[in-house]
C-alpha positions as CSV (number, residue, x, y, z in Angstrom):
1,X,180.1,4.0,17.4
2,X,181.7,0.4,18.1
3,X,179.6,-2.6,17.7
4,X,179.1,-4.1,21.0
5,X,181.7,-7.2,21.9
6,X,179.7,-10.3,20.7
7,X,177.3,-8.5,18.3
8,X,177.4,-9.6,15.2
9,X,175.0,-8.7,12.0
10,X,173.0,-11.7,11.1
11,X,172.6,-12.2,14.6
12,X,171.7,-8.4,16.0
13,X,169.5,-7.6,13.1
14,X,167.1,-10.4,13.1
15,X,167.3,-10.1,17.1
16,X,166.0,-5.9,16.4
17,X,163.8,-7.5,13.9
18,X,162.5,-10.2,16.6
19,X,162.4,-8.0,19.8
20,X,160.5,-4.6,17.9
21,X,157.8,-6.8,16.4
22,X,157.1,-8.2,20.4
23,X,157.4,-5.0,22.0
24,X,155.0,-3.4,19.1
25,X,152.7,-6.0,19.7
26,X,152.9,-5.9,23.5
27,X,152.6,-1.7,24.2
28,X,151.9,-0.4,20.5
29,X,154.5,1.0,18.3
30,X,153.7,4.8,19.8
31,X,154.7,3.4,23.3
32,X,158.0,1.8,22.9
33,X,160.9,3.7,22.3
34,X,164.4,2.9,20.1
35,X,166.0,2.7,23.4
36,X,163.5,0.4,24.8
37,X,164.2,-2.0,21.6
38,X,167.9,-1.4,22.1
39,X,167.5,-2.6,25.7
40,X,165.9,-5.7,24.5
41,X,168.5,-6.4,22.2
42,X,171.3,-5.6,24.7
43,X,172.8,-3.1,22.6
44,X,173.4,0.4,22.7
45,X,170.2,2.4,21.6
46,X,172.7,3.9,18.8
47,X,173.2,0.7,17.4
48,X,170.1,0.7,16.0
49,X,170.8,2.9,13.7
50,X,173.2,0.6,11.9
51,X,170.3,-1.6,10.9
52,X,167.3,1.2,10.2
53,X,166.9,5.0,10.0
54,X,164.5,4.8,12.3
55,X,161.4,3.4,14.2
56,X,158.9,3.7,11.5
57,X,161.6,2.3,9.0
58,X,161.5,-1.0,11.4
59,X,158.2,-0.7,11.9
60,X,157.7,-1.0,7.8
61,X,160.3,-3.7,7.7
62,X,158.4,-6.3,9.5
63,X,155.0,-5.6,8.1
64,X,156.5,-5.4,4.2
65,X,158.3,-8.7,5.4
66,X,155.1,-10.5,6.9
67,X,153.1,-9.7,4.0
68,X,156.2,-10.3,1.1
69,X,156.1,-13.9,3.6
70,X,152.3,-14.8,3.1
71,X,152.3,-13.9,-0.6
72,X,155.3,-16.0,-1.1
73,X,154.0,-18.7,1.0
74,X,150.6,-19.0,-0.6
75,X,152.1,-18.9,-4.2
76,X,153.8,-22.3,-3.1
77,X,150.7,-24.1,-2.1
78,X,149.2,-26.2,-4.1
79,X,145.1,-25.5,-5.3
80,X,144.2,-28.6,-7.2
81,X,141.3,-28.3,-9.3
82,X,138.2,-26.5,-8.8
83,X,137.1,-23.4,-6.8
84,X,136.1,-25.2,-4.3
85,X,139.1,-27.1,-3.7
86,X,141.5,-23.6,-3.9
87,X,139.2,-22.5,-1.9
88,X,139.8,-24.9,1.2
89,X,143.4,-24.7,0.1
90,X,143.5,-21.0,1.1
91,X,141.6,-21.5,4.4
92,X,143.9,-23.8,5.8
93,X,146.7,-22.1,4.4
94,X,145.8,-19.0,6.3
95,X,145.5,-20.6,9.4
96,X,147.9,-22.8,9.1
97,X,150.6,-20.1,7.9
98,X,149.5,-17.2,10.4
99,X,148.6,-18.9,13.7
100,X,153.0,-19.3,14.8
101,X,153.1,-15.6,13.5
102,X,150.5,-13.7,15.6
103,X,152.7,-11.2,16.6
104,X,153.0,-10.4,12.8
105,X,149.7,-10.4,12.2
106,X,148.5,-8.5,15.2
107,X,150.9,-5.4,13.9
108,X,149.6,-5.2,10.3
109,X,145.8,-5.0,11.4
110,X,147.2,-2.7,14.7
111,X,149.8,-1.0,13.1
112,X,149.6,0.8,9.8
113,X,148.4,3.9,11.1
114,X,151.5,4.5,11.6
115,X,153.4,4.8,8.6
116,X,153.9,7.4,5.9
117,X,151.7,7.3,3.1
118,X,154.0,6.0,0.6
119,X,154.9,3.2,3.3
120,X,151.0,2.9,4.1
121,X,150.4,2.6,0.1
122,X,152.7,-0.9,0.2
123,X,151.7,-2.7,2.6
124,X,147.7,-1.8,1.3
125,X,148.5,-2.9,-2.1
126,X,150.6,-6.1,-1.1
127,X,147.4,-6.8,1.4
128,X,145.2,-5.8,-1.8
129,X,147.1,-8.8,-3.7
130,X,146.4,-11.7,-1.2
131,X,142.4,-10.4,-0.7
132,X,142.4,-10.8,-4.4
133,X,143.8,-14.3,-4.6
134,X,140.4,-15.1,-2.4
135,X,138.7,-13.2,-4.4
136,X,140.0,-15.2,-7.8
137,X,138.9,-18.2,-6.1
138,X,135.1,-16.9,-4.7
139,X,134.5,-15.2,-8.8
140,X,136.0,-18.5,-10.0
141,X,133.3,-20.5,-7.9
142,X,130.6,-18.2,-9.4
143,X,131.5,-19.0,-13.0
144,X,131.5,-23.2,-12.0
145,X,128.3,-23.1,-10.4
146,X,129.4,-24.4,-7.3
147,X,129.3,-20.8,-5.3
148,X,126.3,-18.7,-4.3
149,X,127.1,-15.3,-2.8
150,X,126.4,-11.7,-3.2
151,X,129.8,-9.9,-3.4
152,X,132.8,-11.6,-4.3
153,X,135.1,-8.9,-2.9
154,X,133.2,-8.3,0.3
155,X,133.3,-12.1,0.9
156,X,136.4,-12.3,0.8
157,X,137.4,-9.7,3.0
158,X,134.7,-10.7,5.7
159,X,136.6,-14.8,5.3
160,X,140.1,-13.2,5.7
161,X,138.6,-11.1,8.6
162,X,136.9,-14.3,10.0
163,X,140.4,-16.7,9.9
164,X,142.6,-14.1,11.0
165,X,140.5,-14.0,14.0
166,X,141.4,-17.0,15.3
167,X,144.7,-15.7,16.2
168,X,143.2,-13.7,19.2
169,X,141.7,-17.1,20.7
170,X,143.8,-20.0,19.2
171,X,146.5,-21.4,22.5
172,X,148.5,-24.2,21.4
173,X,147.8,-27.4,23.3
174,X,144.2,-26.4,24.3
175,X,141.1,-28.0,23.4
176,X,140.7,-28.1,19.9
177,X,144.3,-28.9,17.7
178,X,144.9,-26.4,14.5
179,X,143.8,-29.1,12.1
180,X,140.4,-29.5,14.0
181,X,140.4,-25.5,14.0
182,X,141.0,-25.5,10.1
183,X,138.3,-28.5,9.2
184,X,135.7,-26.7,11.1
185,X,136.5,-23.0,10.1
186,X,136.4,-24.7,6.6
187,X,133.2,-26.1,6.9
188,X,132.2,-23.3,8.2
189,X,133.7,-21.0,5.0
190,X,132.1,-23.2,2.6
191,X,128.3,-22.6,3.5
192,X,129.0,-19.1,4.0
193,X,129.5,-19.1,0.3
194,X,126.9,-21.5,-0.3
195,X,128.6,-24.5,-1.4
């Protein structure tokens, strides 16, 4: 099939990439169709297959790439010393890093039911890997004496649960700015582990 006049590779696939991962988050991934993404993208719905074999392939592609994103992301910040310090780091990292990519985030809570079970088993074990960066922090916090809570892993999954929510609520120029989001889901954070 001939590429479209003006279509060019580094431009079409992020633009597949870019236009899947809204309509995903917009109808579900059962609801939108190749040619619906093609549409988007103002090619022909055979295109697509030039970039991915197929829907779930594209759908795994942008959750593997969110998730490959964060971990990378997070391995860059810097934790200073102390649990509690790494701790705040990670709060306002997660904000901070996943509030501009909610569409991202939406689709790997929304989305994973959808893949094959070896494509399931990567992203769980990549999501696995950043729960237990928290969870390094919340056991390290235990050890220092500067910590108080029940179930290190649980924790962390209920603080990951509570800072991805503010996605859903969070609008850009509305009443409270992201830093005054991340200093109070902070404070927050640090007497639910009893800091």
């Amino acid at each position: 099939m001939a590429r479209k006049t003006g279509s060019h590779s580094e431009i079409t696939g992020p633009r597949i990439r870019a236009e899947a991962s809204r309509l995903f988050a917009r109808h579900g991934f059962a609801a939108v169709s190749m040619r619906q993404i093609a549409a988007a993208v103002g090619v022909q719905a055979g295109a697509l297959y030039l970039y991915t074999p197929d829907k779930e392939a594209l759908l795994f592609d942008l959750l593997k790439t969110h998730m490959d994103e964060l971990l990378a992301a997070w391995a860059e910040v810097p934790r200073g010393t102390g649990a509690l310090t790494a701790l705040e780091a990670f709060v306002r990292f997660h904000i901070r890093h996943n509030l501009p990519r909610a569409e991202a985030v939406f689709l790997s809570y929304m989305e994973l039911r959808n893949l094959s079970e070896s494509n399931f088993a990567v992203i769980e074990a990549l999501r696995r890997a950043y729960e237990t960066e928290l969870e390094t922090i919340l056991r390290a916090g235990q050890a220092e004496g500067v910590l108080a809570l029940p179930d290190p892993k649980l924790a962390a999954m209920a603080i990951i649960a509570m800072l991805t929510g503010v996605n859903t609520w969070y609008r850009e120029g509305g009443r409270l700015s992201r830093e005054t989001v991340e200093t109070i889901y902070w404070d927050m954070v640090r007497k639910a582990v009893g800091a």
